[in-house]
PDB file of N, CA, C, O and CB in Angstrom:
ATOM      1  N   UNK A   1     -44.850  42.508  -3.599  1.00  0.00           N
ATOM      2  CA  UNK A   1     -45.795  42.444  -4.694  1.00  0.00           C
ATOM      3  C   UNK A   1     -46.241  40.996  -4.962  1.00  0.00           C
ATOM      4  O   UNK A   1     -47.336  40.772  -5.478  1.00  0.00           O
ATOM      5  CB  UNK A   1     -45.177  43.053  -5.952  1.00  0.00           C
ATOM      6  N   UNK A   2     -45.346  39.963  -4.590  1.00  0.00           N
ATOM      7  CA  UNK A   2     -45.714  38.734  -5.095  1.00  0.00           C
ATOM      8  C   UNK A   2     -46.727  37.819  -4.181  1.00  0.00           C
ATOM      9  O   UNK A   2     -47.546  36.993  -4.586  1.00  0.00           O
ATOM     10  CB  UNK A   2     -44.451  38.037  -5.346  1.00  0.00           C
ATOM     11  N   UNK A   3     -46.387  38.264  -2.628  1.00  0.00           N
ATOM     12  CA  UNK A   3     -47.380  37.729  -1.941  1.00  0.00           C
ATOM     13  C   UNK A   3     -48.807  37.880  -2.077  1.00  0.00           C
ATOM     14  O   UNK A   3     -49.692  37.025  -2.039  1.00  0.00           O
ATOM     15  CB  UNK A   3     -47.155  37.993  -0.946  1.00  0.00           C
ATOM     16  N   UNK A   4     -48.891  39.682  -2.317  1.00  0.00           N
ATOM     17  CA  UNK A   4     -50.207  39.865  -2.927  1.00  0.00           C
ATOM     18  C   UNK A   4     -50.684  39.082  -3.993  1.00  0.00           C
ATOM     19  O   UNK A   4     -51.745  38.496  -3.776  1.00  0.00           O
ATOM     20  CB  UNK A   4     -50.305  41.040  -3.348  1.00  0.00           C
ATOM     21  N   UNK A   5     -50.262  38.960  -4.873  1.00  0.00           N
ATOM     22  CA  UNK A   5     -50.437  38.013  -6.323  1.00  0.00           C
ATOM     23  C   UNK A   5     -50.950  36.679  -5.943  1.00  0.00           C
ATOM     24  O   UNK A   5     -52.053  36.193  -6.193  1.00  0.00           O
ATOM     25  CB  UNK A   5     -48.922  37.724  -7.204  1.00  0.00           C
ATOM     26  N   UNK A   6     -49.826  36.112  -5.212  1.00  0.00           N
ATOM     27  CA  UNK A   6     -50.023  34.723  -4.775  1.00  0.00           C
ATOM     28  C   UNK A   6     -51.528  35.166  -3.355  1.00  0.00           C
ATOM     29  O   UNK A   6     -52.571  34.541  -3.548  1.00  0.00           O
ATOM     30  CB  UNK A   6     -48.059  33.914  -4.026  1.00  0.00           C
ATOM     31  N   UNK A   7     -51.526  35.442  -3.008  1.00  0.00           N
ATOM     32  CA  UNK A   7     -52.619  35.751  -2.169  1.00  0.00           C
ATOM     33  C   UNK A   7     -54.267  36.176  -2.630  1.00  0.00           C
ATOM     34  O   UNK A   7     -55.263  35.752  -2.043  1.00  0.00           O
ATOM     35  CB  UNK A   7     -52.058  36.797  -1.469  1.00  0.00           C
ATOM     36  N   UNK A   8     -54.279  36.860  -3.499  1.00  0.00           N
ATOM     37  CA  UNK A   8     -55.243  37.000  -4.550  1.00  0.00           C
ATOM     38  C   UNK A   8     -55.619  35.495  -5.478  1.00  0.00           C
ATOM     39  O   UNK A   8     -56.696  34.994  -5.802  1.00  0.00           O
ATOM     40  CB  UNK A   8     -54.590  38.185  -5.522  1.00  0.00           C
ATOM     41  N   UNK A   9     -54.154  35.068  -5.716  1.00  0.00           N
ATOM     42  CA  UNK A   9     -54.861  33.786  -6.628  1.00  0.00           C
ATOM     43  C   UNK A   9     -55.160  32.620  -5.476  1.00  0.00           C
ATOM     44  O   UNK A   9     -55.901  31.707  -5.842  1.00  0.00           O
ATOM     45  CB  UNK A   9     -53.621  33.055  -8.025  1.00  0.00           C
ATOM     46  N   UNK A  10     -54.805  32.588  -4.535  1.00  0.00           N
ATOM     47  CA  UNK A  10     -54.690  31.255  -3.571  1.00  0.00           C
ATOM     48  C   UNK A  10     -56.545  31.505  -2.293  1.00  0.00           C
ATOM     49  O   UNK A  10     -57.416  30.763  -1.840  1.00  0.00           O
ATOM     50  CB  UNK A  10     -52.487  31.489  -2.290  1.00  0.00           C
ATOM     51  N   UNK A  11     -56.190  33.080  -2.259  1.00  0.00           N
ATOM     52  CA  UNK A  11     -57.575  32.833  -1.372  1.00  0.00           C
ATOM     53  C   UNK A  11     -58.638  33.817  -2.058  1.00  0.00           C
ATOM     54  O   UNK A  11     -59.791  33.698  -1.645  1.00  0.00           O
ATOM     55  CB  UNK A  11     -57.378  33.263   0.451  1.00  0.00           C
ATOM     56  N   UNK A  12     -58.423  34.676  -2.951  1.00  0.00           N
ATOM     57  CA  UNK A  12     -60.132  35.417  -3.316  1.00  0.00           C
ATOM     58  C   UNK A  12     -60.282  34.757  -4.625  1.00  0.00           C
ATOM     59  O   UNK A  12     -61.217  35.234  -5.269  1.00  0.00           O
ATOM     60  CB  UNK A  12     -60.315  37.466  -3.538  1.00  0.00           C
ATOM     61  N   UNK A  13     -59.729  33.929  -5.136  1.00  0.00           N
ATOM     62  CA  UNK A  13     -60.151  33.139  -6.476  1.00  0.00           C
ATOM     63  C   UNK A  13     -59.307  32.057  -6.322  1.00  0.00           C
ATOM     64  O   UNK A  13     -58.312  31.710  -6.958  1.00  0.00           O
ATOM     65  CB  UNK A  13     -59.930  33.897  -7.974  1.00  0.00           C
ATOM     66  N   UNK A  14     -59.850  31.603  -5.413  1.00  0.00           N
ATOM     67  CA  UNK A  14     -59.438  29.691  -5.248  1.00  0.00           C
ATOM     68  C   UNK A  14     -60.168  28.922  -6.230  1.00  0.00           C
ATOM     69  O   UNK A  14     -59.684  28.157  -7.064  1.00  0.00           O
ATOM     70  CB  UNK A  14     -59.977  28.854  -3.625  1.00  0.00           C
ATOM     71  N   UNK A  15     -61.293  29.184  -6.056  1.00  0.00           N
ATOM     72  CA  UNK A  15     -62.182  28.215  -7.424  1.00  0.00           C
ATOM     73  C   UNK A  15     -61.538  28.465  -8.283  1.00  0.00           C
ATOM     74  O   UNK A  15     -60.985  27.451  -8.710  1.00  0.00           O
ATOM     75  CB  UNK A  15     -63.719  28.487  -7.971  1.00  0.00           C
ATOM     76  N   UNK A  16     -61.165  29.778  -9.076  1.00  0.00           N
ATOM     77  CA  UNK A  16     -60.481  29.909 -10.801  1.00  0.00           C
ATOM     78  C   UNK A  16     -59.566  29.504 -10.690  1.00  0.00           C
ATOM     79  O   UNK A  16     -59.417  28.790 -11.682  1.00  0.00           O
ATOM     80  CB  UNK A  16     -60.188  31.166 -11.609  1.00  0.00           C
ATOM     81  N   UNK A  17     -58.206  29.412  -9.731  1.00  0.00           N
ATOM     82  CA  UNK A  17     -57.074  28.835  -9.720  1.00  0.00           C
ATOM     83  C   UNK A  17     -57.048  27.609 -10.313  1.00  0.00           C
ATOM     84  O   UNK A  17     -56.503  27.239 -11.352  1.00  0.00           O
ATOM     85  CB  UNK A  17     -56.652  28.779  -8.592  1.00  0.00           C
ATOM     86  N   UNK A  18     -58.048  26.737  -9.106  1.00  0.00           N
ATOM     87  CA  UNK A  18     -57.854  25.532  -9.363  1.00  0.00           C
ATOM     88  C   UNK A  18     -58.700  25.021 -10.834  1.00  0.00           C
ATOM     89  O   UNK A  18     -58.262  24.114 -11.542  1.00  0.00           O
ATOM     90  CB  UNK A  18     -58.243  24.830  -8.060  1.00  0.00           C
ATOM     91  N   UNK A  19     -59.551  25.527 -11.036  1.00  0.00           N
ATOM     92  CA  UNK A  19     -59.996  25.336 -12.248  1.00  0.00           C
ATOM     93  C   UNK A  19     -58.992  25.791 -13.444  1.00  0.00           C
ATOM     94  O   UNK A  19     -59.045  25.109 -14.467  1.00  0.00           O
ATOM     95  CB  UNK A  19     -61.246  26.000 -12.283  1.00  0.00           C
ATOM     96  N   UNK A  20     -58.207  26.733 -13.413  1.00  0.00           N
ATOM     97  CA  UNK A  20     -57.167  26.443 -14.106  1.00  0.00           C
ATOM     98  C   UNK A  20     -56.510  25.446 -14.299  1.00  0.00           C
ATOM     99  O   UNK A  20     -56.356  24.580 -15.161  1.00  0.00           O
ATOM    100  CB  UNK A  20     -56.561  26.966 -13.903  1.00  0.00           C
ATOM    101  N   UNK A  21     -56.084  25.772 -13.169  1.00  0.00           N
ATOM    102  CA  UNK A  21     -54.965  24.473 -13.073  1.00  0.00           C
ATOM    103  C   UNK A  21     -54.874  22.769 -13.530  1.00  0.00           C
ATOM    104  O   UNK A  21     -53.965  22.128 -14.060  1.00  0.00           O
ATOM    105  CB  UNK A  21     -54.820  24.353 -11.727  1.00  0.00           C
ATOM    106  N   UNK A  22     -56.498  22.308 -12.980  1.00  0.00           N
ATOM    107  CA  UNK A  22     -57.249  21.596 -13.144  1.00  0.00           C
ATOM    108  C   UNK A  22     -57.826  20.909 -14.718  1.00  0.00           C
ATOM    109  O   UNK A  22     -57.993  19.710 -14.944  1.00  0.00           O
ATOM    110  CB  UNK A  22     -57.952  22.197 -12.448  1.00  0.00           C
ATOM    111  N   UNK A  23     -58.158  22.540 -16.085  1.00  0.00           N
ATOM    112  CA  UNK A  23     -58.155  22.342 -16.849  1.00  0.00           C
ATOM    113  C   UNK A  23     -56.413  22.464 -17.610  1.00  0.00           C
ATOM    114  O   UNK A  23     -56.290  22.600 -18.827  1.00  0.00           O
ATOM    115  CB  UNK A  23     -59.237  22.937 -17.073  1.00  0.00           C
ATOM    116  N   UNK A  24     -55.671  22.418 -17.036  1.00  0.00           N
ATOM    117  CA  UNK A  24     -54.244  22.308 -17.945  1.00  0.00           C
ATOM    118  C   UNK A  24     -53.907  21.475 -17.786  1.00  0.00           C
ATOM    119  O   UNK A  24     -53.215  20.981 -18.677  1.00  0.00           O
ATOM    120  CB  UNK A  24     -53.165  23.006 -17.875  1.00  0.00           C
ATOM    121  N   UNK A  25     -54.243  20.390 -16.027  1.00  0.00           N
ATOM    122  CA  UNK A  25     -53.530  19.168 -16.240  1.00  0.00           C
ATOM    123  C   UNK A  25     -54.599  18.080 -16.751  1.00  0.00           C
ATOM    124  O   UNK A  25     -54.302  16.888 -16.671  1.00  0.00           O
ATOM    125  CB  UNK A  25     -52.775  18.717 -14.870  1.00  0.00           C
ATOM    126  N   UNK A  26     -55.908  18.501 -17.303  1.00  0.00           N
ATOM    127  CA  UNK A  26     -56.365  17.545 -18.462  1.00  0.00           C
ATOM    128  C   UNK A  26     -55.977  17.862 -19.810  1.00  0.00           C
ATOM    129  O   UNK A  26     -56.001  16.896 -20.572  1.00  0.00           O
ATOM    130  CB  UNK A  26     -57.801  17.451 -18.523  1.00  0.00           C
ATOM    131  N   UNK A  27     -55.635  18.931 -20.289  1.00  0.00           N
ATOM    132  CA  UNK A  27     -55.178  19.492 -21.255  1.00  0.00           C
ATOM    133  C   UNK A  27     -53.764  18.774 -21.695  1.00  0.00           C
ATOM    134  O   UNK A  27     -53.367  18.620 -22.850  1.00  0.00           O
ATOM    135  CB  UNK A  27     -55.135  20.879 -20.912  1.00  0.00           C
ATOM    136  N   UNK A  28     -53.193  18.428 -20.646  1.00  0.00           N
ATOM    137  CA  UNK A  28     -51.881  17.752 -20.552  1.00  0.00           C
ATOM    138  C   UNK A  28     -52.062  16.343 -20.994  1.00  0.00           C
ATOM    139  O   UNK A  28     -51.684  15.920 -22.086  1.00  0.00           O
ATOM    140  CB  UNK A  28     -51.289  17.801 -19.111  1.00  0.00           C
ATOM    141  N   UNK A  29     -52.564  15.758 -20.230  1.00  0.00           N
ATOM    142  CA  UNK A  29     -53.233  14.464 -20.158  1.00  0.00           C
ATOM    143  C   UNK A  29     -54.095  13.742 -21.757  1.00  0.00           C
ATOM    144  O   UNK A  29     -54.096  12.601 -22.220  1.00  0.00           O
ATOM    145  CB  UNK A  29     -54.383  14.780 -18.885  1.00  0.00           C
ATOM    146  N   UNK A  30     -54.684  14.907 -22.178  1.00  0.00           N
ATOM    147  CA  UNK A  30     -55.624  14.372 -23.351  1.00  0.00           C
ATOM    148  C   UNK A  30     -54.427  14.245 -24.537  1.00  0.00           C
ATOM    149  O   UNK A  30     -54.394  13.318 -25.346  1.00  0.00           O
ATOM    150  CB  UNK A  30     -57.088  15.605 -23.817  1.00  0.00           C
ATOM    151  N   UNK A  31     -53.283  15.541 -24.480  1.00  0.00           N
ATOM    152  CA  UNK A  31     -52.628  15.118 -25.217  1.00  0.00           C
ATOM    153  C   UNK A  31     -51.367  14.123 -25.435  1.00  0.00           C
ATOM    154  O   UNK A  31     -50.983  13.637 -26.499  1.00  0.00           O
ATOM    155  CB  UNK A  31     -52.564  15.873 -25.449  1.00  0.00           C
ATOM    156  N   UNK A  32     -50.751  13.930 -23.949  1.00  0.00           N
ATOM    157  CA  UNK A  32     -50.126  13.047 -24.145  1.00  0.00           C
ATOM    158  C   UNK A  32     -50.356  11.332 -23.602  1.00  0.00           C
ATOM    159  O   UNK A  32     -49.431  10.528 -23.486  1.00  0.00           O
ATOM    160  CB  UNK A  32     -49.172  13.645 -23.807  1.00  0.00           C
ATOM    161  N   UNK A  33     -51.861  11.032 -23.312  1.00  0.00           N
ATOM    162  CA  UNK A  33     -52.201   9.821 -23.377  1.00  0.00           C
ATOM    163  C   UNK A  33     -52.856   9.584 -24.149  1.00  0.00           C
ATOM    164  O   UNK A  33     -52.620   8.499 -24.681  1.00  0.00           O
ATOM    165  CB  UNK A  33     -52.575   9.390 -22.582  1.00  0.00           C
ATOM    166  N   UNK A  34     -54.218  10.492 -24.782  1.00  0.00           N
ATOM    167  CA  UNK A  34     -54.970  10.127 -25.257  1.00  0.00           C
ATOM    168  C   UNK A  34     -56.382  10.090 -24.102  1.00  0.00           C
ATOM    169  O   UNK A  34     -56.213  10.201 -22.887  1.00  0.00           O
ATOM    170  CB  UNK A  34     -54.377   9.041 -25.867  1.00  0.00           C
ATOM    171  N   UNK A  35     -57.646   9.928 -24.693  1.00  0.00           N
ATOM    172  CA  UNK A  35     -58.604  10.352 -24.152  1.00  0.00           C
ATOM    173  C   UNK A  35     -59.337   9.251 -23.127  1.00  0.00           C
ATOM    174  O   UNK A  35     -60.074   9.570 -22.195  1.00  0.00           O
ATOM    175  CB  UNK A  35     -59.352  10.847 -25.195  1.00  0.00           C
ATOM    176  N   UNK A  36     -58.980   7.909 -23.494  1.00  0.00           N
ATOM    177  CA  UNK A  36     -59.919   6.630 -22.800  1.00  0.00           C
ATOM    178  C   UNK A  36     -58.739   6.676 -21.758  1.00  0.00           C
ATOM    179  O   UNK A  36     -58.974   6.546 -20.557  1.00  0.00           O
ATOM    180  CB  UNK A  36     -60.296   4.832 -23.824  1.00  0.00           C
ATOM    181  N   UNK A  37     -57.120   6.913 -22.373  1.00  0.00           N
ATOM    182  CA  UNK A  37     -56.281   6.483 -20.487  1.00  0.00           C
ATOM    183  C   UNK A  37     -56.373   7.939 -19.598  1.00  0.00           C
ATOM    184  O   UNK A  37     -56.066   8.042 -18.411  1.00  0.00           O
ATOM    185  CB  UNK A  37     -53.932   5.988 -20.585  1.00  0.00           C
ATOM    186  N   UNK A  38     -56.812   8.901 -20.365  1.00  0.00           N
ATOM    187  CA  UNK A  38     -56.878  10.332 -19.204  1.00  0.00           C
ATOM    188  C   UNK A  38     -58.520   9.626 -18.630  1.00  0.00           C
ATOM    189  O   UNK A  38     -58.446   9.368 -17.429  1.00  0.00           O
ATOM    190  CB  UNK A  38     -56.984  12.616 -20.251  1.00  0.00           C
ATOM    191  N   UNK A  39     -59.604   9.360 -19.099  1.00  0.00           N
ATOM    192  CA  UNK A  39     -60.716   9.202 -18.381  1.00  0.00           C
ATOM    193  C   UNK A  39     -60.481   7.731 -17.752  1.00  0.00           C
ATOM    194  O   UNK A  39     -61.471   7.272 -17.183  1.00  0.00           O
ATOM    195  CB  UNK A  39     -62.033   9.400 -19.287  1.00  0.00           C
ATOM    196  N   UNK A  40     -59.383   6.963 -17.765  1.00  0.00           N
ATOM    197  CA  UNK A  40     -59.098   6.011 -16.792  1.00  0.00           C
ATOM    198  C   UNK A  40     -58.364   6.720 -15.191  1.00  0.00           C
ATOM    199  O   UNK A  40     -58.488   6.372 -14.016  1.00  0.00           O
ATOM    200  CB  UNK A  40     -58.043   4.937 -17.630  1.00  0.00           C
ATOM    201  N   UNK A  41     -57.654   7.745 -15.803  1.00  0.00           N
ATOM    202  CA  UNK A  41     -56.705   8.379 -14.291  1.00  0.00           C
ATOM    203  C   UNK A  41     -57.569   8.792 -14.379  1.00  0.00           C
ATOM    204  O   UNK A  41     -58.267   7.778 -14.417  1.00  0.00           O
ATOM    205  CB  UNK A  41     -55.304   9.229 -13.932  1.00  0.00           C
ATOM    206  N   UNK A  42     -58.477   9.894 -14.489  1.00  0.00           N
ATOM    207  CA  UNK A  42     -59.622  10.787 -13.681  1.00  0.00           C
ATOM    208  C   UNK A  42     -60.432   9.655 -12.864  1.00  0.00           C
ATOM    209  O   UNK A  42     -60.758   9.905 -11.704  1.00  0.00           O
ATOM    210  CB  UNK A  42     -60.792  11.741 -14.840  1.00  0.00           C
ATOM    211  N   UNK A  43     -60.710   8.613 -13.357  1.00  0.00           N
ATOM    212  CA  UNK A  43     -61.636   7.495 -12.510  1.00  0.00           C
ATOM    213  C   UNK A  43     -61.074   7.042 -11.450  1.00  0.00           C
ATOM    214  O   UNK A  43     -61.647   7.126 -10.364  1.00  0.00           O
ATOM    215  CB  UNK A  43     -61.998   6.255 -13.213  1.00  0.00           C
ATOM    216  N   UNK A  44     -59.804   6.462 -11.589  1.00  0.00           N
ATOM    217  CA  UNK A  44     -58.729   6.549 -10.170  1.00  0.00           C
ATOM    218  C   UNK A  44     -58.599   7.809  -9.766  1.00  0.00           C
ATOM    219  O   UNK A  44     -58.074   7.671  -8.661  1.00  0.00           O
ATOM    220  CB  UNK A  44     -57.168   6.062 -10.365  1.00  0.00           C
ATOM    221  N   UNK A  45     -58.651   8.230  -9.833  1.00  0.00           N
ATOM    222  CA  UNK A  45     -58.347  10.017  -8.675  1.00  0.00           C
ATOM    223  C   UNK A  45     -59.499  10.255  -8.055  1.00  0.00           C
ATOM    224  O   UNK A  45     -59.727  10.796  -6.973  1.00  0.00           O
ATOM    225  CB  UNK A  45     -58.037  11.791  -9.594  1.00  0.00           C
ATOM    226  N   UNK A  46     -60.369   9.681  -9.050  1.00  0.00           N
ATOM    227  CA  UNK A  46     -61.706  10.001  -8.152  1.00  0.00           C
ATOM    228  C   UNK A  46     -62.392   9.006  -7.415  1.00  0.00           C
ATOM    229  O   UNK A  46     -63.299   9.119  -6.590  1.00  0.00           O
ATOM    230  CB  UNK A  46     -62.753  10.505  -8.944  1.00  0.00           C
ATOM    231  N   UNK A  47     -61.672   7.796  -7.951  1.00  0.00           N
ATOM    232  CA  UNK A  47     -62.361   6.778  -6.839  1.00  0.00           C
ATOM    233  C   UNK A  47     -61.277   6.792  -5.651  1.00  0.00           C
ATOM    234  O   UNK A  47     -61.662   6.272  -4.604  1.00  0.00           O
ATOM    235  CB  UNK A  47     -62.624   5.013  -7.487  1.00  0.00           C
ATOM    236  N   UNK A  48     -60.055   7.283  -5.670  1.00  0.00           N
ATOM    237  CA  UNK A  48     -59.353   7.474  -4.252  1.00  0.00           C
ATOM    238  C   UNK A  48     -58.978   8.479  -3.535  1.00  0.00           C
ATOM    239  O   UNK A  48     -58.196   8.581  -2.590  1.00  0.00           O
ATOM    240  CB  UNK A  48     -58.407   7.023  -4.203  1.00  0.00           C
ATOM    241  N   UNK A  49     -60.056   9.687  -4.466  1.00  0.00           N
ATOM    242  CA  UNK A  49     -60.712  10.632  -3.213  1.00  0.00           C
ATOM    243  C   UNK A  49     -61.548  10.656  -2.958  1.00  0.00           C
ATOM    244  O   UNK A  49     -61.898  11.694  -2.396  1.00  0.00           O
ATOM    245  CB  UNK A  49     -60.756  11.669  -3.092  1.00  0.00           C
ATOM    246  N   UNK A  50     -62.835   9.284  -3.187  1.00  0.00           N
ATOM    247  CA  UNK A  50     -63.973   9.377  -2.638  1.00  0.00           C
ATOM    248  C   UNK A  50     -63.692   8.070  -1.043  1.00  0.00           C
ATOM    249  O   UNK A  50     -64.362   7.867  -0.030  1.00  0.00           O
ATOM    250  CB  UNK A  50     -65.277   8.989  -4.040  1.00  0.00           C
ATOM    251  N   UNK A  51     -62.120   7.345  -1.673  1.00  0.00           N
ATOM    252  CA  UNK A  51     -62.062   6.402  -0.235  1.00  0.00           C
ATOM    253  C   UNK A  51     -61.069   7.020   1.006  1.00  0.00           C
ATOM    254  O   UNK A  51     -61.043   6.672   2.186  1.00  0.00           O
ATOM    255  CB  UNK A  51     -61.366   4.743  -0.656  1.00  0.00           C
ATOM    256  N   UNK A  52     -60.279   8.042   0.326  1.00  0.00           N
ATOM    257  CA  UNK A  52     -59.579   9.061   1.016  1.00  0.00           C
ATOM    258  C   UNK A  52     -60.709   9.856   2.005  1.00  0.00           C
ATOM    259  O   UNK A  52     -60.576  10.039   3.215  1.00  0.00           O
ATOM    260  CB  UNK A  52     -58.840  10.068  -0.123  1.00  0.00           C
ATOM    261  N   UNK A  53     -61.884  10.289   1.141  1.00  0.00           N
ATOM    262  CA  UNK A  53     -62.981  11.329   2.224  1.00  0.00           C
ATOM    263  C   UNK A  53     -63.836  10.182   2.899  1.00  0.00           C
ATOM    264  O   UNK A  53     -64.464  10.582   3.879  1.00  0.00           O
ATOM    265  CB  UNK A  53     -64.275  12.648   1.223  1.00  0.00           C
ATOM    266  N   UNK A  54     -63.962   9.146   2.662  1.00  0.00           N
ATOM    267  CA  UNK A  54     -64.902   8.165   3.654  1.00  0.00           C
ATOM    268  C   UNK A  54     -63.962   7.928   4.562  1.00  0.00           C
ATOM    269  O   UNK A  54     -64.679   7.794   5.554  1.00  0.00           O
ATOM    270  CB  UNK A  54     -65.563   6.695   3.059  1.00  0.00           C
ATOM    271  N   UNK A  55     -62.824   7.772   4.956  1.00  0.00           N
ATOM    272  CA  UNK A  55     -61.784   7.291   5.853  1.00  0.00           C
ATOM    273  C   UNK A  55     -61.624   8.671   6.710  1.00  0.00           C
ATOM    274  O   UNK A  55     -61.794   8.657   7.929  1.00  0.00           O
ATOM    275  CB  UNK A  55     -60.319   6.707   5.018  1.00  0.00           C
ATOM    276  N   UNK A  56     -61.316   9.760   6.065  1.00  0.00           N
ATOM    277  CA  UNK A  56     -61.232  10.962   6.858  1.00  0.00           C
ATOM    278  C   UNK A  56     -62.367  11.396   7.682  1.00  0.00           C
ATOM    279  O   UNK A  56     -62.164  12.034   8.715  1.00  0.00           O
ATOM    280  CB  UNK A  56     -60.947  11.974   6.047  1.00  0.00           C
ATOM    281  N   UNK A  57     -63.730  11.042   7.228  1.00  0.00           N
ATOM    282  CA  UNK A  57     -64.700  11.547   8.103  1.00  0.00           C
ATOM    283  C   UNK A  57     -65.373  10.211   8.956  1.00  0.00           C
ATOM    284  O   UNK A  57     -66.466   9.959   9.464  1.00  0.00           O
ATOM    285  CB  UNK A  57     -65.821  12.417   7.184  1.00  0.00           C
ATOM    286  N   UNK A  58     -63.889   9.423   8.783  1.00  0.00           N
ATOM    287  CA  UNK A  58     -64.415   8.113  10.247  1.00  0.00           C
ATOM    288  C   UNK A  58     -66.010   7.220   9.852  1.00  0.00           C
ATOM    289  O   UNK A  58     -66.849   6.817  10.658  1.00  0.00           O
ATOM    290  CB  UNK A  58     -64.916   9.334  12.237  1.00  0.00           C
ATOM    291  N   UNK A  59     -66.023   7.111   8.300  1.00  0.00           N
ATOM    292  CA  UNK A  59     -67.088   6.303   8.618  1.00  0.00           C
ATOM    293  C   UNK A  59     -66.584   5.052   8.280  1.00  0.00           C
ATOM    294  O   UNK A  59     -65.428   4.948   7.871  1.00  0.00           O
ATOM    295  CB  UNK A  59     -68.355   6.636   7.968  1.00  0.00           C
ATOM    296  N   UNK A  60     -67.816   3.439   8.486  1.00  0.00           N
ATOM    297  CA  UNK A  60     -67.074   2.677   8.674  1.00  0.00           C
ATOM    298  C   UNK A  60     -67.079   2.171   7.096  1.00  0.00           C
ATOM    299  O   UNK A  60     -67.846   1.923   6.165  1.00  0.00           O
ATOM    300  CB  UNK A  60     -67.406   1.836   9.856  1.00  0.00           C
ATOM    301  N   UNK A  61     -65.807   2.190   7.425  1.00  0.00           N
ATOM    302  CA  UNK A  61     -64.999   1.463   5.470  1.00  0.00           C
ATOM    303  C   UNK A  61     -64.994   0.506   5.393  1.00  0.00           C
ATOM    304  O   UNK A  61     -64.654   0.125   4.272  1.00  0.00           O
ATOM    305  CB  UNK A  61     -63.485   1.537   4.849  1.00  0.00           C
ATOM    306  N   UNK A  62     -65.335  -0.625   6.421  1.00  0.00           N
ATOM    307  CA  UNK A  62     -65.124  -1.943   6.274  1.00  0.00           C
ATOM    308  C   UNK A  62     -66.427  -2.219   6.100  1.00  0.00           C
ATOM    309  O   UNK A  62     -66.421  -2.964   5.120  1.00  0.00           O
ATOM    310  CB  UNK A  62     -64.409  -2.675   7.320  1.00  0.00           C
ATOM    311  N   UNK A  63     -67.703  -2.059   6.497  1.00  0.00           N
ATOM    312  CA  UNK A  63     -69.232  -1.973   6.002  1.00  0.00           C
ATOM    313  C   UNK A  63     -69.530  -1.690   4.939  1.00  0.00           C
ATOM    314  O   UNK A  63     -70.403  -2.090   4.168  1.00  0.00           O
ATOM    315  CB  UNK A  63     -69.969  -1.217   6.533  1.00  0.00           C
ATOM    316  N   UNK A  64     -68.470  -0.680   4.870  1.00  0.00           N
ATOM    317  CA  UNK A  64     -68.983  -0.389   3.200  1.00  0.00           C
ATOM    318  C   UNK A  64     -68.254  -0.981   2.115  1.00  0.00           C
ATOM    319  O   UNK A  64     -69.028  -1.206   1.185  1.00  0.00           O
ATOM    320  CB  UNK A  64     -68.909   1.129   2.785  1.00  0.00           C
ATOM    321  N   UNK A  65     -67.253  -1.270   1.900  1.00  0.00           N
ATOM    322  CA  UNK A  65     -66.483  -2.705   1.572  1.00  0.00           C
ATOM    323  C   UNK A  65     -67.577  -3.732   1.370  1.00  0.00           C
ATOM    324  O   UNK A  65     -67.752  -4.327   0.307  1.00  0.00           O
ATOM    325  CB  UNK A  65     -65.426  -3.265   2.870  1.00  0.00           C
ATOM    326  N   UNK A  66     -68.191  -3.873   2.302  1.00  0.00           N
ATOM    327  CA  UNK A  66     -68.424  -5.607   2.375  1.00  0.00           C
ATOM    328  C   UNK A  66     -69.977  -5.197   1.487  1.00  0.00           C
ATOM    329  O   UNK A  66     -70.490  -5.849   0.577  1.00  0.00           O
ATOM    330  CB  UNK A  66     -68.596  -6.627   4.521  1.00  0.00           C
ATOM    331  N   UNK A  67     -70.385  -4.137   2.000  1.00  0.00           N
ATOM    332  CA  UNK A  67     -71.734  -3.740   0.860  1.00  0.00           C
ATOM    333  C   UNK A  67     -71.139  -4.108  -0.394  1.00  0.00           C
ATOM    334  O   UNK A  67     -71.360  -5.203  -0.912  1.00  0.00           O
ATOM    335  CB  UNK A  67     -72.286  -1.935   0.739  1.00  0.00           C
ATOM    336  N   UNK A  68     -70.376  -3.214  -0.916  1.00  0.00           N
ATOM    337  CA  UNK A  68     -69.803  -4.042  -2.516  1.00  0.00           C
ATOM    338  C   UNK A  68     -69.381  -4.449  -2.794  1.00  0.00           C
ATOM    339  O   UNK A  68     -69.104  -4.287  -3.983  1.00  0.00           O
ATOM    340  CB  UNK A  68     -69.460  -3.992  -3.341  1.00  0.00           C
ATOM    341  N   UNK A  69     -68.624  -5.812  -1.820  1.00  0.00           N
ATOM    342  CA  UNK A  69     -68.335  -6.868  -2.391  1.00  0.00           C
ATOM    343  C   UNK A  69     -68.805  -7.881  -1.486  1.00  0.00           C
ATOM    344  O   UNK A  69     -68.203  -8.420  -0.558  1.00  0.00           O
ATOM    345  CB  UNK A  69     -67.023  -6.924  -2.744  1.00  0.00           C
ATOM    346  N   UNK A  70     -70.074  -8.068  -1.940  1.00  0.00           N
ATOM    347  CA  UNK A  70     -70.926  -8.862  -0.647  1.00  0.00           C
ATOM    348  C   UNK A  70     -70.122 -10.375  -0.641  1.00  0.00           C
ATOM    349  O   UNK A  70     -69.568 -10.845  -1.635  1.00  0.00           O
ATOM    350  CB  UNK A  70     -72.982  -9.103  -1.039  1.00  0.00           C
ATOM    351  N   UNK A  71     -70.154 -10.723   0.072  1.00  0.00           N
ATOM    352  CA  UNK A  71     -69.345 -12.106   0.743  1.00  0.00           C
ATOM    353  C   UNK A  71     -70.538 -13.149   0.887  1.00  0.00           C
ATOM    354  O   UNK A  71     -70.323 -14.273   1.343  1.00  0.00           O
ATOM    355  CB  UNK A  71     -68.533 -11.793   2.499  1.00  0.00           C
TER     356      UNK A  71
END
């Protein structure tokens, strides 16, 4: 019974899962940091999965580096 369960929530409602999930660990966050240090970790998570997905799809990181922080 449980695989089904877990199978239902993991692959025919992956979006709602994680959007659960997603809204509880800001839910978490707003209350026990407060709102400017949860929208500081969301800004790190998201600026090091946007350098996590430029590295994974091999483009060049060091070009783009030097674009924003021109030398």
């Amino acid at each position: 019974m449980w695989d089904r369960v877990m199978y239902l929530l993991l692959v025919e409602n992956r979006g709602k899962t994680v959007g659960i999930l997603l809204g509880l660990l800001a839910a978490i966050l707003f209350v026990s940091y407060g709102f400017f240090k949860t929208l500081f970790i969301i800004i790190c998570i998201a600026t090091g999965y946007f350098i996590g997905k430029q590295l994974d799809e091999n483009k060049d990181f060091e070009n783009w580096l030097n674009r924003i922080f021109k030398k």
